[in-house]
N, C-alpha and C positions, 0 to 999 in steps of 0.2 A: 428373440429379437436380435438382428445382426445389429454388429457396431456400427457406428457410423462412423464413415473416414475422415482424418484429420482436415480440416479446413472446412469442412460442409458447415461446422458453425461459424460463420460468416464473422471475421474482428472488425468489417467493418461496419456491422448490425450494432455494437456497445462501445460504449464510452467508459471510459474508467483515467481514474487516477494513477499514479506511480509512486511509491513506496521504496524509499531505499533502505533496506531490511542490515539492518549492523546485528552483528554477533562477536562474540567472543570465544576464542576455543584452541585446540590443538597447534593450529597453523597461525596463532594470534589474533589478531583485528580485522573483520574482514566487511563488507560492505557488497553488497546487489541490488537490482533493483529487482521489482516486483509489480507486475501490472496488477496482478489481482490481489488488494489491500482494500479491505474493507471493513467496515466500522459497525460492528454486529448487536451492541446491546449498550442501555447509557445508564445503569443501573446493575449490577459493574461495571461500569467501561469496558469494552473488550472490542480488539481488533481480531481480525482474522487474513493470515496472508497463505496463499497458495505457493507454493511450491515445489518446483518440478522435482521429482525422485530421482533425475540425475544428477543433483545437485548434491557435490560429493564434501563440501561446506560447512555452509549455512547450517542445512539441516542438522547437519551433526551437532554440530557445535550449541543450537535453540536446545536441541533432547541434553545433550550432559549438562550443560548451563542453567536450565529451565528461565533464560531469559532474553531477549532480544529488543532491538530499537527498530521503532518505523519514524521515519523521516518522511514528510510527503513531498514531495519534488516539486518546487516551485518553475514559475513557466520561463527561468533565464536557466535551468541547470541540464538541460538537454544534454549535453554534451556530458555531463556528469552521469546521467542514466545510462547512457548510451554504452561509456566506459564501464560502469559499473555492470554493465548485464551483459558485457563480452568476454569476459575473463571470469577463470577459475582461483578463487581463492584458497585451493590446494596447491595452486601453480604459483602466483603470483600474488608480491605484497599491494595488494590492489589500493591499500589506503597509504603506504609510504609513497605510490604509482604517483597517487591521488592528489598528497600535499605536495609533490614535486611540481603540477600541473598548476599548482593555485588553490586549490579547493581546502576547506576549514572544517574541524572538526571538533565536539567540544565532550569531554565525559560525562555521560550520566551519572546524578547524582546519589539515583537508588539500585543501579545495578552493573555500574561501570563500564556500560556498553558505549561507543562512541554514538555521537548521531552525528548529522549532518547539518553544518552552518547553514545561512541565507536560505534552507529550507521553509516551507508554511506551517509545519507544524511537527516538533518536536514528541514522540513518545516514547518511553518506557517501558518494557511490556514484564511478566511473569509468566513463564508458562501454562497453562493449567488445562488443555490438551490438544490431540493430536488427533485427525479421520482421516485414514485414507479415501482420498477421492479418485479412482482411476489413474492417471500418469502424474497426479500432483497428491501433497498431503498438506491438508491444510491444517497451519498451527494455529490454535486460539491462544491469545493472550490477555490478561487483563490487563491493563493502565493502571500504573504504581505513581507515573510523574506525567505531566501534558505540561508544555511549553509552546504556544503561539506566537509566532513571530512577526507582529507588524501587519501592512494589509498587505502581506503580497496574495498572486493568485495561483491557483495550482498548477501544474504541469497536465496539459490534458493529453488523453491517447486514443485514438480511434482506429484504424485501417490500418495497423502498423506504423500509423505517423504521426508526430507531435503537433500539438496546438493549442494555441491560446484561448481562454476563453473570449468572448464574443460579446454582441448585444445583448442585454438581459432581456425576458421576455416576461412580464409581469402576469402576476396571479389576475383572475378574473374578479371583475369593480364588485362589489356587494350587492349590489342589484341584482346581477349577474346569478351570484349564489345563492339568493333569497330564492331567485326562481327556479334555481335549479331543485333546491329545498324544496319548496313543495312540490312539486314533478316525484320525487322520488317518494313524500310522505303520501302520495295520489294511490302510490306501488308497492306499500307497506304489506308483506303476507303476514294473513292472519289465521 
């Protein structure tokens, strides 16, 4: 099977959250963000964030540490992501950058990683492993600490461009799935 080239998977087919990924390591405090943060299992808790293999960092820093913070990016920090995921944190003190600009930061309690203030939600993570997936490796963590902060809403990302969430679109009335219930128990294989 040939590969398929970069872009054929359409970013504006998925919606996803943003994740700004703190570490601790070599070069000190460092902070990125991460479109693909995800929330894989709720019995251990466990996130999983993608990361690009040129990421000469982060990564580093999650393998010796066995530990990292996801922040989920709430929908006024655009400009925090934006910074966050332009710079190398081999090059530059991206979180000294960071509080010079305004932005807050507070120590985790169970593994001394920074997170991100006015964030929506606060995590913790512990390593516990590592796949390579093609031009990303994605690290699994489990949840040591979760801190929710208030009702803010998330940071949404679609087409390369930020957005707020919108109208809610409500689940269908119980009528609704009563009938769909038996339609499908009509279709039971036996």
């Amino acid at each position: 099977m040939a590969d398929i080239p970069y872009g054929s998977l359409e970013s504006a087919s998925f919606v996803t959250n943003v994740g700004l990924i703190t570490s601790k390591g070599d070069n000190g405090d460092n902070v990125m963000s991460a479109e693909w943060t995800h929330h894989i299992s709720y019995s251990p808790g466990m996130i999983a964030v993608s990361i690009n293999n040129g990421n000469k960092s982060t990564a580093k820093s999650i393998v010796k540490s066995k530990v990292f913070g996801v922040s989920i990016a709430s929908d006024n920090q655009n400009i925090l992501v934006s910074t966050a995921g332009s710079h190398e944190g081999y090059l530059v003190d991206k979180i000294a950058a960071l509080k010079e600009l305004g932005f807050k930061f507070t120590r985790g309690e169970r593994t001394g990683v920074y997170l991100v203030d006015d964030s929506v939600l606060q995590l913790e993570c512990k390593l516990v492993n590592t796949v390579g997936s093609g031009d990303h490796t994605l690290f699994v963590g489990e949840v040591v600490s979760i801190k929710h902060l208030g009702d803010k809403k998330p940071l949404v990302m679609c087409g390369g461009k930020f957005w707020k969430f919108g109208e809610q679109i409500h689940k269908p009335a119980q009528v609704e799935l009563d009938k769909i219930k038996k339609v499908f128990e009509k279709h039971i294989r036996k």
